[in-house]
C-alpha positions in Angstrom: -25.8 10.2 4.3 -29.2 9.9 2.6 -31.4 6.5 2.9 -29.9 6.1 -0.5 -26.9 4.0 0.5 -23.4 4.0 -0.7 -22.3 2.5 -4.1 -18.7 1.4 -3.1 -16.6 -0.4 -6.0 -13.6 -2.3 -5.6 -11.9 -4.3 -7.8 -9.4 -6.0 -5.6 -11.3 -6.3 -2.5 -10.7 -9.1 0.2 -8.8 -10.4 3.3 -5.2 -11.6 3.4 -5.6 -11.3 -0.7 -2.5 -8.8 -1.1 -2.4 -5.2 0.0 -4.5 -3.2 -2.7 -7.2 -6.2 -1.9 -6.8 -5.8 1.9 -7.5 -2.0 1.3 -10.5 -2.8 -0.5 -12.0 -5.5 2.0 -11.1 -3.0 5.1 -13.0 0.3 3.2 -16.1 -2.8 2.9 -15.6 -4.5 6.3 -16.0 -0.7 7.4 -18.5 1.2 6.3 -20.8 -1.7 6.1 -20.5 -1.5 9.6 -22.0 2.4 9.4 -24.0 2.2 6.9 -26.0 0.5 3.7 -23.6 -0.8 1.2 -24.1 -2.1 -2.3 -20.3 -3.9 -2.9 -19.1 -3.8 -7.0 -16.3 -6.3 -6.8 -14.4 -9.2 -9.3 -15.8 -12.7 -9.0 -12.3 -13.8 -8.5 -12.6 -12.4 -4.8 -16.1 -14.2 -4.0 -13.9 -17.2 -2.6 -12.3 -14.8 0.1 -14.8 -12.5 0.9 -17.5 -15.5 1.6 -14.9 -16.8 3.8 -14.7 -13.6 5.9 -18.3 -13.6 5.9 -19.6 -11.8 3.1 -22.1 -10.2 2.6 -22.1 -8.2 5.6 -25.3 -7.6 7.0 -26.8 -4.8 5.9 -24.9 -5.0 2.4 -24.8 -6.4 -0.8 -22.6 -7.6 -3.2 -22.3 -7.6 -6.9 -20.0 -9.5 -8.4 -18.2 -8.9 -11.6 -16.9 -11.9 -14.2 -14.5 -11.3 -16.5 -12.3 -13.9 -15.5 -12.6 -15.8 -19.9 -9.9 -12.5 -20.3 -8.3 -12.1 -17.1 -7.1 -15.5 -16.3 -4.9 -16.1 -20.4 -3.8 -12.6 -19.6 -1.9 -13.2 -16.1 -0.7 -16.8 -17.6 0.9 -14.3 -20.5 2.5 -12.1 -18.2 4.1 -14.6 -15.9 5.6 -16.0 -18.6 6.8 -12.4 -20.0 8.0 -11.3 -16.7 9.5 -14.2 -14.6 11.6 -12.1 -12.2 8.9 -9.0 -11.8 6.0 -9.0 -10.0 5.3 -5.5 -10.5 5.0 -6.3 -13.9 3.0 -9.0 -14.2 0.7 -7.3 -11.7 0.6 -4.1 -14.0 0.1 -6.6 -17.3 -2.5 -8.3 -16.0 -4.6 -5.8 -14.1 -5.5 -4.9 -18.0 -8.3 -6.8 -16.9 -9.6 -3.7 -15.0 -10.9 -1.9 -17.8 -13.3 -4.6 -18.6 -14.2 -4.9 -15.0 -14.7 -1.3 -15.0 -16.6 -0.9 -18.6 -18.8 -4.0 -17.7 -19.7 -2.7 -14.0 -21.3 0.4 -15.5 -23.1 -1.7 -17.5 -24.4 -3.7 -14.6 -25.2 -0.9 -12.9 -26.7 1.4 -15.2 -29.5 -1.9 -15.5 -29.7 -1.7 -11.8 -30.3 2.1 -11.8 -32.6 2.1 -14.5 -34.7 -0.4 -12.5 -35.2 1.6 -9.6 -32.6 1.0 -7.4 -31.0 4.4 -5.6 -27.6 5.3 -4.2 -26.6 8.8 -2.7 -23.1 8.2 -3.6 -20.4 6.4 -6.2 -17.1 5.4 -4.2 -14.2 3.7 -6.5 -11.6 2.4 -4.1 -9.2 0.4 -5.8 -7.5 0.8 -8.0 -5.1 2.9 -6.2 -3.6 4.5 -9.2 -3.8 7.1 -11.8 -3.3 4.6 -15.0 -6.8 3.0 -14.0 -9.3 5.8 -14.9 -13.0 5.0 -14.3 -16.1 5.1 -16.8 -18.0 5.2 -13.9 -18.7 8.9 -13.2 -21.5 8.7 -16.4 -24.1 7.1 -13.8 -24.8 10.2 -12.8 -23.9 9.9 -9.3 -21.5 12.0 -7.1 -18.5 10.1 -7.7 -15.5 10.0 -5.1 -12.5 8.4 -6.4 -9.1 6.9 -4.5 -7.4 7.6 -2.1 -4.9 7.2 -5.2 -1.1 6.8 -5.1 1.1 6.8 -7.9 3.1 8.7 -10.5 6.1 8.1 -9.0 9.6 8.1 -11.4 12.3 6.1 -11.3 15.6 6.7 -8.5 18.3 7.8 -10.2 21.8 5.6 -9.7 19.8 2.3 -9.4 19.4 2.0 -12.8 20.4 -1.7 -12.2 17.5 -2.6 -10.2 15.1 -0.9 -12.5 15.6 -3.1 -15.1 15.3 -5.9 -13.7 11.3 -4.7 -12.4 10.7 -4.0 -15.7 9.8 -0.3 -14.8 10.4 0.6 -18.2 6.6 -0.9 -18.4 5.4 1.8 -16.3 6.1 4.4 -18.9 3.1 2.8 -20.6 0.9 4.5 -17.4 1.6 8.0 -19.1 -1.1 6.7 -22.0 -3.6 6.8 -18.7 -3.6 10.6 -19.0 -5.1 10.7 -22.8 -7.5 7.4 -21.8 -8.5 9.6 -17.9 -9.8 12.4 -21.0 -11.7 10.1 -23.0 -13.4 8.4 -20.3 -14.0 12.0 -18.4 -12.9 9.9 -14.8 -11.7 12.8 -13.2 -13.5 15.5 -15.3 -16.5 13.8 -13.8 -15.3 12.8 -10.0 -16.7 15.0 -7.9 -13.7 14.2 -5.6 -10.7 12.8 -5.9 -8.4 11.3 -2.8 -4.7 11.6 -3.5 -2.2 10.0 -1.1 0.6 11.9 -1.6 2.4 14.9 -3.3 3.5 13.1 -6.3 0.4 11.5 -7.3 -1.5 15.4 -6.6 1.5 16.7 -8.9 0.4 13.7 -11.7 -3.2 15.3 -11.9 -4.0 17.8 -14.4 -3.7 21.2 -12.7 -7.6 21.7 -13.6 -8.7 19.2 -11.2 -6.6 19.9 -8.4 -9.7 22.3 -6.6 -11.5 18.8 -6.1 -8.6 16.9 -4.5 -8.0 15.9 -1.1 -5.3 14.2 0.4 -5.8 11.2 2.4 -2.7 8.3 2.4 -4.2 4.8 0.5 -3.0 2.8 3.7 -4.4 2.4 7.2 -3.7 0.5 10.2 -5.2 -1.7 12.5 -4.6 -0.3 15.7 -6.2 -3.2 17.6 -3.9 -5.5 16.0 -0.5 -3.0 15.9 0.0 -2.4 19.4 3.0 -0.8 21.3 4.4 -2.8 23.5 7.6 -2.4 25.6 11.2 -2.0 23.9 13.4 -5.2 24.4 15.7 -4.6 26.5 19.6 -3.5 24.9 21.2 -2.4 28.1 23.4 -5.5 27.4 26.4 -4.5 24.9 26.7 -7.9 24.1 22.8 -8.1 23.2 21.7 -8.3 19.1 20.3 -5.8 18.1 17.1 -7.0 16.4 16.4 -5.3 12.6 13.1 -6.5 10.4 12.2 -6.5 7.4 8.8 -7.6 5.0 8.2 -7.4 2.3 8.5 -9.1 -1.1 11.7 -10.3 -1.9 11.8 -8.6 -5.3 14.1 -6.1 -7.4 13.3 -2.5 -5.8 13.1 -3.9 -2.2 17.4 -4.1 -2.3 17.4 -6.1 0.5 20.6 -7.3 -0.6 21.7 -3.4 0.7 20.4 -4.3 3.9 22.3 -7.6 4.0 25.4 -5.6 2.9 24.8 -3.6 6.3 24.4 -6.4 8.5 27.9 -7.6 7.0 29.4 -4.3 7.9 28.2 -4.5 11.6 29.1 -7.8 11.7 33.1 -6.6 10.9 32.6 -3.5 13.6 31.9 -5.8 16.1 28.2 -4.9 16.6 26.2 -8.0 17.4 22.7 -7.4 15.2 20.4 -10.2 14.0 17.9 -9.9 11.1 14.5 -11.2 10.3 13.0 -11.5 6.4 9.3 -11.9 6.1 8.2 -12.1 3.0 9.0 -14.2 -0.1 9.5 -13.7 -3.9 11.4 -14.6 -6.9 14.8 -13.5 -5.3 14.9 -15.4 -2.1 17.1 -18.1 -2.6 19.6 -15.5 -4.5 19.4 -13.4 -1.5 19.7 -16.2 0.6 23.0 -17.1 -0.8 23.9 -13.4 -0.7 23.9 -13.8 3.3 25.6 -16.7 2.9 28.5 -15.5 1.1 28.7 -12.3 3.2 28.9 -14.7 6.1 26.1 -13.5 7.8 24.0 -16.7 7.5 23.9 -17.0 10.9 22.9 -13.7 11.9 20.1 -14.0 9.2 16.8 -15.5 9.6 14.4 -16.0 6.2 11.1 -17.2 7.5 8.8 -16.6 4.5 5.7 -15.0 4.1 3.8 -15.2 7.1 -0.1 -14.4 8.4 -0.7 -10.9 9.3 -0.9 -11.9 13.1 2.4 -13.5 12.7 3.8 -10.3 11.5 2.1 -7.7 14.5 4.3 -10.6 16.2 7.6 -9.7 14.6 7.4 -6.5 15.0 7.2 -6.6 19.0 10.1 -8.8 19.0 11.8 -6.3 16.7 13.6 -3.5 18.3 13.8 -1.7 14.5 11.8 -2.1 11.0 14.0 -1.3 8.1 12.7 -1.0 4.4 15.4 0.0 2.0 13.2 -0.1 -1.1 14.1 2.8 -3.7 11.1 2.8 -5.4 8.0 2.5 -2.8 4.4 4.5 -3.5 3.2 3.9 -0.3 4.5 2.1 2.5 1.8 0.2 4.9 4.2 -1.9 6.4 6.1 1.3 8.0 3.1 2.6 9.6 2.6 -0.8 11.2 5.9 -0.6 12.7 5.4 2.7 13.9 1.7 1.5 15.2 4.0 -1.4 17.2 6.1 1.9 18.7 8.8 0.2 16.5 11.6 3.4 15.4 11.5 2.7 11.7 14.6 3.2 8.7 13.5 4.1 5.0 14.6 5.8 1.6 13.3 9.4 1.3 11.7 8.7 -1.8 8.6 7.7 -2.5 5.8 7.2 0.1 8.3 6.8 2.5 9.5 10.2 2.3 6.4 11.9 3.0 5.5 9.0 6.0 8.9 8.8 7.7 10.7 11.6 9.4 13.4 11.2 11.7 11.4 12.2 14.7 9.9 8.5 14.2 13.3 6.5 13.3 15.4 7.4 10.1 14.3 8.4 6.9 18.5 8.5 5.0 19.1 10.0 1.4 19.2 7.7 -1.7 21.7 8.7 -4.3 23.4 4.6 -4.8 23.6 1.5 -3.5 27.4 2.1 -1.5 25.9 5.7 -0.4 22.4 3.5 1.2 24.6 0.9 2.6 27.2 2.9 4.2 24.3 5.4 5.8 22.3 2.0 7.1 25.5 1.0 8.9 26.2 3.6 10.8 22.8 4.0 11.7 22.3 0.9 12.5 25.0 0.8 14.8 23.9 3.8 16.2 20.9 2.8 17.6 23.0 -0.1 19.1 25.1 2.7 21.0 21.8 4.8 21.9 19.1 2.7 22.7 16.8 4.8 24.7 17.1 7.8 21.5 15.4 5.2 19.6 12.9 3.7 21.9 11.4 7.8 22.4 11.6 7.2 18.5 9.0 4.8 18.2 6.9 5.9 21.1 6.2 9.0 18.8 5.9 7.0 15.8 2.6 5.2 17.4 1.5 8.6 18.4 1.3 9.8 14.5 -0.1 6.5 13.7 -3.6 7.2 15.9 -3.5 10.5 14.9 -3.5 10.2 11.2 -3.1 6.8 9.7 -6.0 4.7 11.9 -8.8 3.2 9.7 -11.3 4.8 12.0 -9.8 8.3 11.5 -10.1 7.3 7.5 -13.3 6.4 7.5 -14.8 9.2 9.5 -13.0 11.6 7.3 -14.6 9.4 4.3 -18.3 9.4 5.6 -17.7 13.4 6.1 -16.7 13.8 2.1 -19.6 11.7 1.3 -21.9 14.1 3.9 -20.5 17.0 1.8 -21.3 15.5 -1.8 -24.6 15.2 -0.6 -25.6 18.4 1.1 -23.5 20.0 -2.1 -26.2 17.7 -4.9 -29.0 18.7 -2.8 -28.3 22.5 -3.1 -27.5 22.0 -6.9 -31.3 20.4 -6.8 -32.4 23.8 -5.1 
């Protein structure tokens, strides 16, 4: 790219700060590394990014305080929504579009002043309901990768209300604001993750789409390593799971499972990593099922701590009906870990059964029966499944590595540039 430099904003942006900030902080950590970079981030992630050693040398960062609005409005939403995450994250990040409206102020000053970038990358958000005023700079403006626009399961209408998803009906107002602002009018690309989310952009638009999944993995830090041994019929078999423990996770489906196997005499043990608002009623779930024992709840844990788990694993499961994305399976399958999911969602289009078992959802009794008997099955096969997860690590370096990410990144930016310079011809 030109001696310009790259313009790369990201609202939530740092280390071991949540996912959508981890994605930010790894597309900074990154392409610092290859090139100039001028970081647009909140001030509320100064604390963790100084930490990690921020700013990065050859980079700089501008931060972004909005924090008199953003901090009553997350107070608010907790208080709305004591029992959903999802939607006290989607409440609050309301925030963004004053993050958003007051970086292209900041920015337009620094422009006007003489400063010069070759090209506008918005990284997080990852989704469709946060449209961006920033394309009026007047730079070539990449947006995403973006993943959403996925719909509610039907026959878990149970666990939908109680995320609140009836909130995320309010995202279909993003369309008329994506229009007013011009985001993807403007965005001289745009990065969609998967099928759904290319299906949620106006038709119009779709010529200056490419697809490229949100998530990445550390390869470095994912490593295969062998399969525990289950030559032993009397050996556990070892199932994880992390994640939050919150509504549309169900582990309680995958605790329901381990019950069943339990009564068919297959000796399994489970791990929860992870935490959340439903712990200590899934917890007593286990109890009750009388597979306290068999159960372990250890929290949330470090990210090292989890690369951990899932060597001592012999399978990842993660029966969550409603999942955009799905990071956490492509670290299993980085570990050479078989993986189980829903095929719905980002699972669907990142699981197939070549790398461990993606099952139908149509309702809870249908999940839970289909998780026991393949479950046990990988009890009774062992060696199917290890081949399973050698393959899964195999797609993992071939598509999902953050190397492989940001080289195709740096080649779309390349390509924006030759594409202005002709324009300039």
């Amino acid at each position: 790219m030109s001696v310009g430099g790259l313009l790369l904003v990201a609202y939530q942006c740092g280390p071991g700060m949540g996912s959508v900030s981890q994605i930010g902080w790894e597309w900074y950590s990154r392409l610092a590394a290859e090139q100039a970079v001028t970081l647009v981030t909140h001030v509320r992630n100064r604390a963790a990014l100084e930490a990690a050693g921020a700013p990065l040398a050859g980079s700089e960062i501008i931060y972004i305080d909005t924090e008199w609005f953003a901090g009553p409005l997350y107070r608010l939403a907790c208080r709305l929504f004591p029992r959903s995450e999802h939607s006290v994250f989607l409440v609050s990040s309301l925030d963004y579009f004053l993050f958003d409206f007051s970086s292209w102020r900041a920015l337009r000053r620094r422009l006007a002043a003489g400063a010069i970038w070759s090209v506008l990358h918005r990284v997080t958000p990852v989704t469709l309901a946060a449209p961006t005023w920033l394309g009026r700079l007047g730079l070539p403006t990449v947006i995403g990768p973006l993943n959403s626009g996925l719909s509610d399961p039907q026959g878990f209408g149970a666990v939908m209300r109680d995320e609140s998803t009836w909130l995320l009906k309010v995202r279909n107002l993003s369309r008329l604001l994506d229009a007013a602002l011009g985001s993807s009018k403007r965005a001289a690309r745009i990065l969609t993750a998967t099928h759904t989310t290319l299906m949620a952009i106006a038709p119009r638009h779709h010529a200056r789409c490419r697809m490229m999944l949100e998530n990445g993995v550390e390869l470095t830090r994912f490593v295969p390593t062998p399969w525990p041994a289950l030559a032993d019929g009397n050996a556990p078999l070892r199932i994880l799971f992390v994640g939050r423990l919150v509504p549309v996770k169900c582990l309680d489906l995958l605790l329901r499972a381990l019950a069943n196997l339990r009564g068919r005499g297959v000796p399994a043990q489970l791990t929860v990593v992870g935490d959340g608002p439903l712990r200590s009623e899934w917890e007593a779930l286990a109890t009750s099922l009388g597979i306290a024992a068999e159960t372990s709840f250890v929290g949330a844990q470090p990210i090292d701590a989890v690369a951990a788990q899932m060597r001592a694993c012999h399978v990842f499961c993660l029966p969550s009906v409603r999942e955009s994305g799905g990071a956490v399976l492509l670290e299993a399958m980085a570990s050479a870990r078989p993986v189980i999911a829903l095929n719905y969602g980002g699972p669907g289009e990142i699981v197939s059964n070549d790398f461990g078992a993606l099952l139908p959802l149509h309702s809870p009794a249908q999940v839970v029966a289909d998780l026991t008997d393949t479950l046990a099955g990988i009890h009774a096969a062992p060696e199917d499944w290890r081949r399973k997860g050698e393959a899964g690590r195999r797609q993992v370096e071939q598509r999902y590595s953050w190397p492989a990410k940001i080289a195709a990144a740096q080649h779309t930016y390349n390509e924006l540039v030759v594409e202005r310079n002709l324009s300039c011809c």
